[in-house]
C-alpha positions in Angstrom: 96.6 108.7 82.0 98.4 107.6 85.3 100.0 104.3 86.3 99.0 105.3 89.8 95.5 104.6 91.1 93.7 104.8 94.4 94.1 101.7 96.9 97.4 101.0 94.6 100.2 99.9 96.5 103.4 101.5 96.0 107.0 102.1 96.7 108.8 105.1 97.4 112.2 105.5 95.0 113.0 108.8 95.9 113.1 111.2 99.1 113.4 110.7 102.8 111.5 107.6 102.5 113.1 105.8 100.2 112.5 102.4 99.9 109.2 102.1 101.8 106.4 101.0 100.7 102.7 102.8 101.8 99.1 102.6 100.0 97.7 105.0 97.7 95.1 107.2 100.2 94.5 109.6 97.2 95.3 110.6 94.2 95.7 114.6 93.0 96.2 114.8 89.2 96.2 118.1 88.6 99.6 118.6 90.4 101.0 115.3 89.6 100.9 113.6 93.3 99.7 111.3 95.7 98.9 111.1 99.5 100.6 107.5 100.5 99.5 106.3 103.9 102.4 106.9 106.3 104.9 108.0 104.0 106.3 111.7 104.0 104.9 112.9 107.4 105.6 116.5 108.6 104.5 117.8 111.7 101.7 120.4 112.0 101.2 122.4 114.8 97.1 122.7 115.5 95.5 125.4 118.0 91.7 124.6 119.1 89.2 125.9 116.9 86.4 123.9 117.9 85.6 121.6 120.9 85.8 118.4 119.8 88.9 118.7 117.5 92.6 117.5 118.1 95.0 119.9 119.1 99.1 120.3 119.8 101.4 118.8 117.2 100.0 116.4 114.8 101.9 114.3 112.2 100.1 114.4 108.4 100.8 113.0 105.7 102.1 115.3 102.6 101.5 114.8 98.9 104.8 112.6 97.3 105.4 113.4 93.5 104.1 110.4 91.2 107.1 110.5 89.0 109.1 109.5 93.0 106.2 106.4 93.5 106.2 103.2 91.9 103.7 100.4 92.0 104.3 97.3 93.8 103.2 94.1 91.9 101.5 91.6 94.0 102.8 88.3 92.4 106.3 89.1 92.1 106.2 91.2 95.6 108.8 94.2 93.6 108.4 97.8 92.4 106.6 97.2 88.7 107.0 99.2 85.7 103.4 99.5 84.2 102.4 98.1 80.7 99.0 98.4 79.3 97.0 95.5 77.1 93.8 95.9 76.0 91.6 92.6 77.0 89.3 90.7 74.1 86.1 92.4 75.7 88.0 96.0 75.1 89.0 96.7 78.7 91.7 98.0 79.1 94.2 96.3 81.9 97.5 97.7 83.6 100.3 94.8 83.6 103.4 94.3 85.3 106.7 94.3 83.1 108.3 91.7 84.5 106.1 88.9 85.1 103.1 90.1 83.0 100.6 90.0 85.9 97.2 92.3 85.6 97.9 94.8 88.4 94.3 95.2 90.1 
């Protein structure tokens, strides 16, 4: 249903990090986004709750839209838009526009 996978590597198009490029951490379908290592950080202020866990101000990374991500291809190295094709054994295998490459 999504061009956008786990482990996928992807550029940002839209937003504060525009142009940068970030892997795919996780995936949340039912609101449509994705956590992208690195990418869209905000700054959370933690108090201690226990004794062995992190406090002051901590930078996480925040959920980006899917429709502001697109995949990177790794043979032509550039933001892909995603095609599908359906292999002789029946699988079916996300392709690159462009150069036609099966995005893994």
């Amino acid at each position: 249903m999504f061009n956008i996978r786990k482990n996928d590597t992807v550029m940002v198009i839209k937003g504060k990090d525009r142009g940068k490029t970030g892997r795919v951490m996780k995936v949340l379908p039912k609101e449509m986004r994705a956590i992208v290592e690195g990418r869209n950080l905000t700054k959370k202020h933690v108090r201690r709750t226990r004794a062995e866990q992190q406090v002051g101000i901590i930078q996480i990374e925040n959920p980006i839209h899917l429709s502001n991500l697109m995949p990177m291809c790794p043979k032509c190295n550039k933001p892909a838009r995603i095609g599908f094709i359906i292999r002789p054994n029946g699988d079916k295998t996300r392709i690159c526009r462009r150069c036609k490459e099966a995005l893994t």
